[in-house]
C-alpha positions in Angstrom: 0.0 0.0 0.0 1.2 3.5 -1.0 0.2 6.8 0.7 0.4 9.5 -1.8 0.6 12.9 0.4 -0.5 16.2 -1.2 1.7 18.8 -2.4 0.6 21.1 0.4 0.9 18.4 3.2 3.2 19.8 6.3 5.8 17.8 8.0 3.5 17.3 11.4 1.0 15.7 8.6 3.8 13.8 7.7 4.8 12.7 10.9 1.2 11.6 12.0 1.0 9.7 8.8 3.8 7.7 9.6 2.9 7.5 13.3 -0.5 5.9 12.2 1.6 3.3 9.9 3.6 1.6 12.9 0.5 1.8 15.2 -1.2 -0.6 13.0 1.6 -2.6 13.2 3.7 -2.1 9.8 6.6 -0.5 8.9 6.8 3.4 6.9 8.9 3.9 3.9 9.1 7.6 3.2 9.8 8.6 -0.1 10.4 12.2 -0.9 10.0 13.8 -4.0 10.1 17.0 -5.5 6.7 17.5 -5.4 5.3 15.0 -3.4 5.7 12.5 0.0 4.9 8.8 -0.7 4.8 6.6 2.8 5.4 3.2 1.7 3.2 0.9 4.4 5.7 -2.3 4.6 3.8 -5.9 5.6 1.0 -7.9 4.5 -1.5 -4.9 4.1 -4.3 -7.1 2.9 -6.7 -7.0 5.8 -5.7 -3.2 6.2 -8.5 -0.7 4.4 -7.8 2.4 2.6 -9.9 4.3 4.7 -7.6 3.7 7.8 -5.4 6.4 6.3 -7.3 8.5 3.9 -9.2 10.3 6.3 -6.0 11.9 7.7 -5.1 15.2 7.4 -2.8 15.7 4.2 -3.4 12.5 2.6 -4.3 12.8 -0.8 -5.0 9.1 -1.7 -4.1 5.5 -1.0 -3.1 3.1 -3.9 -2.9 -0.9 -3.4 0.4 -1.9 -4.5 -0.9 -4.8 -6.9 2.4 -6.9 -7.3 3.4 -8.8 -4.4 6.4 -7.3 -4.4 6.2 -4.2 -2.8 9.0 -2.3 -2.6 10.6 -3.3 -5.6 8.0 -2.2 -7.5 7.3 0.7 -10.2 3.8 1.6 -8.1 6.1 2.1 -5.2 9.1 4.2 -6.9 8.2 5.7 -10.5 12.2 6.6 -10.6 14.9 4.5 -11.2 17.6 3.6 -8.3 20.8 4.4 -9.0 23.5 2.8 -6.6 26.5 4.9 -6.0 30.0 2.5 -5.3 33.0 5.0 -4.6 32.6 7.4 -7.8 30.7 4.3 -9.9 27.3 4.7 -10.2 24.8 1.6 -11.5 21.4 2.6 -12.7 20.5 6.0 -13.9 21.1 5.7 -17.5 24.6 4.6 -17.6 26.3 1.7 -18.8 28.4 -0.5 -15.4 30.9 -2.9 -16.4 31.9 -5.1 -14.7 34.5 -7.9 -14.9 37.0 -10.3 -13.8 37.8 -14.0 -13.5 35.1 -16.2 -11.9 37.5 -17.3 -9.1 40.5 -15.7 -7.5 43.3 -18.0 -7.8 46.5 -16.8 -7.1 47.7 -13.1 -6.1 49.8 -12.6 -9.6 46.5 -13.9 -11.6 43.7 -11.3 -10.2 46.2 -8.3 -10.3 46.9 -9.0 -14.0 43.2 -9.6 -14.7 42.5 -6.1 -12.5 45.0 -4.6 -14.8 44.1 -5.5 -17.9 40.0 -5.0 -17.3 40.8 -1.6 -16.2 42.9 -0.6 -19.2 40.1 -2.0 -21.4 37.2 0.3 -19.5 35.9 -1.9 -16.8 34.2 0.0 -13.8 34.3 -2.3 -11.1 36.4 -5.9 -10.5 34.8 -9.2 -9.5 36.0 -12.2 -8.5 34.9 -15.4 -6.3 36.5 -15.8 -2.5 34.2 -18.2 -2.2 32.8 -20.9 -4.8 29.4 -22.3 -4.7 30.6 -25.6 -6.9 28.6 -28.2 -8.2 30.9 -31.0 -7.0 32.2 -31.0 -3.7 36.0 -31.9 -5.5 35.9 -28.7 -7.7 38.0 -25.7 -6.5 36.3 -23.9 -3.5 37.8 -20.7 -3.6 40.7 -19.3 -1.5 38.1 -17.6 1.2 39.6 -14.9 3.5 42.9 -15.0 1.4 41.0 -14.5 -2.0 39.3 -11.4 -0.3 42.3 -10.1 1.1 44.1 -9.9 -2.8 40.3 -8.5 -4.2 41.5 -5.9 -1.3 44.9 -5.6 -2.8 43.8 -5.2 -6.1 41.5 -2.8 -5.6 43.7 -0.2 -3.6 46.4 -0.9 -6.5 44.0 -0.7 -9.5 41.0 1.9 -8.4 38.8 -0.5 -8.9 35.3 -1.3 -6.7 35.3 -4.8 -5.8 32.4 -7.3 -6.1 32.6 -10.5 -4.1 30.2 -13.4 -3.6 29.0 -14.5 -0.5 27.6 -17.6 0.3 26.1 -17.8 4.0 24.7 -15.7 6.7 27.5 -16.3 9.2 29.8 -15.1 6.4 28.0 -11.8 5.4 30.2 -9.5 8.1 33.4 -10.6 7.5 32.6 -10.7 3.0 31.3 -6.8 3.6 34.9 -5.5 5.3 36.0 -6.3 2.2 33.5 -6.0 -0.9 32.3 -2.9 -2.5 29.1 -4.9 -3.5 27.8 -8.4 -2.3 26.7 -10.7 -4.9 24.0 -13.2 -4.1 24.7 -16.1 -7.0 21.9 -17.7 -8.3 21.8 -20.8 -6.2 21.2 -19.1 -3.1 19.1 -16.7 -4.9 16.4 -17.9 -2.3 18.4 -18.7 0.7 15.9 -16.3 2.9 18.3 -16.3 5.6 21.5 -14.7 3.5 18.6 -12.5 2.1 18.2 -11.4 5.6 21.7 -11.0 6.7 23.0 -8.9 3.6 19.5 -6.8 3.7 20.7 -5.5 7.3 24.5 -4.4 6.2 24.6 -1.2 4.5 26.7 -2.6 0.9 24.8 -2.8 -2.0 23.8 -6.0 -3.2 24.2 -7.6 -6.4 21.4 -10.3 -6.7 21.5 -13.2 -9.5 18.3 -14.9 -11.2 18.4 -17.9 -9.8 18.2 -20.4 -13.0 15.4 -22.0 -12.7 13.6 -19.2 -11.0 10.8 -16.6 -12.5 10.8 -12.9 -12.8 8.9 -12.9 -10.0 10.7 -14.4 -8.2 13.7 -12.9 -8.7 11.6 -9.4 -7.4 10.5 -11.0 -4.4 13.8 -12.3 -3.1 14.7 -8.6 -3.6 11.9 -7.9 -1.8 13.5 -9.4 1.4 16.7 -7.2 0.8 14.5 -4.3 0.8 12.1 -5.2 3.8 15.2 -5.2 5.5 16.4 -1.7 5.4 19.4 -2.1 2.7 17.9 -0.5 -0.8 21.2 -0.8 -2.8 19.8 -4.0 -4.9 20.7 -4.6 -8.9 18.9 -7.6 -10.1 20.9 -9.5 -12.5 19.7 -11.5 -15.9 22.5 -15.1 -15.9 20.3 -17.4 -18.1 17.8 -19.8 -17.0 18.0 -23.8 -17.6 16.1 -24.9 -20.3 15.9 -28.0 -22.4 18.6 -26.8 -24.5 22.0 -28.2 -24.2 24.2 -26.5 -26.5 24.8 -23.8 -24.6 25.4 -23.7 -20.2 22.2 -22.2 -19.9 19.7 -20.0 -21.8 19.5 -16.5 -21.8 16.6 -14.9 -21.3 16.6 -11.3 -23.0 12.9 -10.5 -22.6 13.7 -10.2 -18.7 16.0 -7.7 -19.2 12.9 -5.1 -20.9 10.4 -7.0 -18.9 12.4 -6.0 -15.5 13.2 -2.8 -16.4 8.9 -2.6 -16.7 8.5 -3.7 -13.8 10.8 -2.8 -11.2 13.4 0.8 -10.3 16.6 -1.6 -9.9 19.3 -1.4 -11.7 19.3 -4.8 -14.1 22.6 -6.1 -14.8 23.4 -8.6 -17.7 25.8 -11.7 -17.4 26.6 -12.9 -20.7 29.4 -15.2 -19.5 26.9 -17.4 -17.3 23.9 -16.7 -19.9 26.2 -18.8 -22.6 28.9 -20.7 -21.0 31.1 -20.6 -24.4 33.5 -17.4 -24.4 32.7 -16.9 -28.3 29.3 -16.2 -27.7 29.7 -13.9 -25.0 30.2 -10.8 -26.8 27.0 -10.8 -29.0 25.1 -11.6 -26.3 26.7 -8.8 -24.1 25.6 -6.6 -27.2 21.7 -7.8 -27.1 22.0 -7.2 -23.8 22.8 -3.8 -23.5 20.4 -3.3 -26.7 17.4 -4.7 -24.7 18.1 -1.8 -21.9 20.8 -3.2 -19.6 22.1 -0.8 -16.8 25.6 -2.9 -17.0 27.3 -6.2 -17.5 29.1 -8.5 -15.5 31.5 -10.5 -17.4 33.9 -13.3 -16.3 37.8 -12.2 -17.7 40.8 -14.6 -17.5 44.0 -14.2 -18.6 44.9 -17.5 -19.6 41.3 -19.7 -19.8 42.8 -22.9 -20.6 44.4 -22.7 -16.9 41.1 -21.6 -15.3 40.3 -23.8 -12.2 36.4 -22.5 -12.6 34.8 -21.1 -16.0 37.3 -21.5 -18.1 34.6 -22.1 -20.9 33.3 -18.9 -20.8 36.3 -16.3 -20.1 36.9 -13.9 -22.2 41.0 -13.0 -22.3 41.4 -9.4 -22.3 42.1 -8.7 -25.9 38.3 -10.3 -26.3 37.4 -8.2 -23.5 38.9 -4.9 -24.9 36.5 -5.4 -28.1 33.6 -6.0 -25.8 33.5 -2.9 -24.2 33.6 -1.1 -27.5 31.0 -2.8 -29.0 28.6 -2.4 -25.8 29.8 1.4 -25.9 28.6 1.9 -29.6 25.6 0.3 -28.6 24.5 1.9 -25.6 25.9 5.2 -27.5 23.7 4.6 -30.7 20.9 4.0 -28.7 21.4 7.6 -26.7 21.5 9.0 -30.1 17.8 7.7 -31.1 15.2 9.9 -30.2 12.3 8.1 -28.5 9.5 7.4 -30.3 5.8 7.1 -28.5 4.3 3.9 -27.7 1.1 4.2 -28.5 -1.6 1.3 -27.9 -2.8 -0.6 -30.5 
């Protein structure tokens, strides 16, 4: 539920308002605007009625948020979010990039990765500490050292870092050292790690999961948000399909579709969408084509040594070409004016 205060409303109206909200027993979100206060009401609203609030002073209507999820929705923010990560910004009509190798490995291998990424454009860095794998053999990831080189690399190289984390108990330790948290897409509905990264104050970067809806993609971003943290890019890797040729399939109509219904940023993960590196960079284009706020892309200097991903790394001269090709997109499409949509 939305309460839409007038334009003339005072700030003890406002105040009241809000007062009323946790009285009833739900939570305010107040939003702002230039010309107008919206009060979010955060809970299951359904047995609340309209009329509980529009008969107080300064309201000027009460909307029903019709999607479940609330506060991810365009009814409850018409404007896009735009995350700002020490001087990088993600959302707002600019294009993020994003890139790295899918695990760190070694101290000599992420610095030459950072390096190269960043001479080729990138904005921010990833790379895995730790590896959700799906055989319990496969590499795991260096934990605590992994984050401490991300650390290194980004004080050498400029660079925000983006890190995944894997479990609540590891959230606090992950957010001393990540720019951004990344929720991959197998825990995309672990409701517990939901919980614990919506409570730190680092955005979050949260990945379909891939055999998940757009719905409920939203919704797991709706815990973030219930939870006070409001720094949350969705992120389009692919879903699984009954196709086989490629790692997984990606969807591109979520990418307009999100963008419809939701003000987070939407990210685009070519490298996981295709899992074969010659594929990556056409996709990355569609991608950015269909209305991508930025890509995440997996970068390795040397694939064939890879321990994880190795399929679907780009090396950096592949990389380089990438981010000139998304540019002239993203540019081109800047330099169309925009035509009306009109019903049919």
């Amino acid at each position: 539920m939305i309460i839409i205060m007038k334009s003339s409303a005072t700030e003890d109206q406002i105040d009241h308002v809000v007062r009323r909200v946790q009285e009833l027993g739900f939570t305010p979100h107040v939003s702002r605007g230039v010309e107008r206060t919206i009060i979010g009401v955060v809970g299951d609203e359904r047995s609340l009625a309209r009329s509980s609030f529009e008969v107080l002073d300064g309201v000027e209507r009460v909307v029903r948020v019709l999607h479940p999820f609330k506060m991810a929705s365009r009814e409850w923010k018409q404007e896009d979010t735009v995350i700002h990560i020490n001087g990088v910004t993600i959302g707002g009509g600019g294009l993020t990039i994003i890139a790295g190798p899918c695990s760190v490995e070694s101290r000599s291998q992420l610095l030459e990765t950072a390096h190269a990424v960043k001479e080729a454009g990138a904005h921010m860095l990833r790379g895995g500490a730790y590896k959700p794998r799906t055989s319990p053999y496969s590499f795991q990831g260096l934990g605590l050292k992994g984050l401490e080189i991300l650390a290194e690399a980004k004080e050498t190289y400029g660079l925000p870092v983006v890190t995944e984390v894997m479990s609540p108990d590891l959230v606090t330790l992950v957010a001393e050292y990540a720019d951004m948290l990344q929720i991959g897409a197998r825990n995309m509905q672990n409701f517990a790690l939901l919980h614990a990264v919506g409570k730190v104050q680092r955005p979050v970067l949260l990945k379909r999961g891939m055999m998940s809806t757009i719905q409920e993609l939203l919704m797991s971003a709706e815990y973030i948000l219930s939870n006070g943290n409001m720094q949350v890019a969705v992120c389009e890797r692919g879903i699984r399909t009954f196709e086989t040729y490629t790692r997984n399939t990606t969807d591109i109509n979520a990418i307009p579709a999100l963008k419809q219904l939701t003000h987070l940023p939407v990210i685009g993960d070519p490298s996981h969408g295709t899992g074969k590196w010659d594929l990556v960079r056409p996709v990355a284009r569609a991608m950015v084509a269909a209305g991508a706020d930025g890509l995440i892309v997996e970068v390795h200097p040397r694939p064939e040594e890879a321990l994880s991903d190795g399929a679907q790394s780009l090396r950096p001269e592949n990389f380089a070409r990438l981010v000139e090709e998304v540019k002239a997109v993203w540019e081109a499409l800047r330099n169309v004016e925009a035509v009306p949509v009109t019903t049919p």
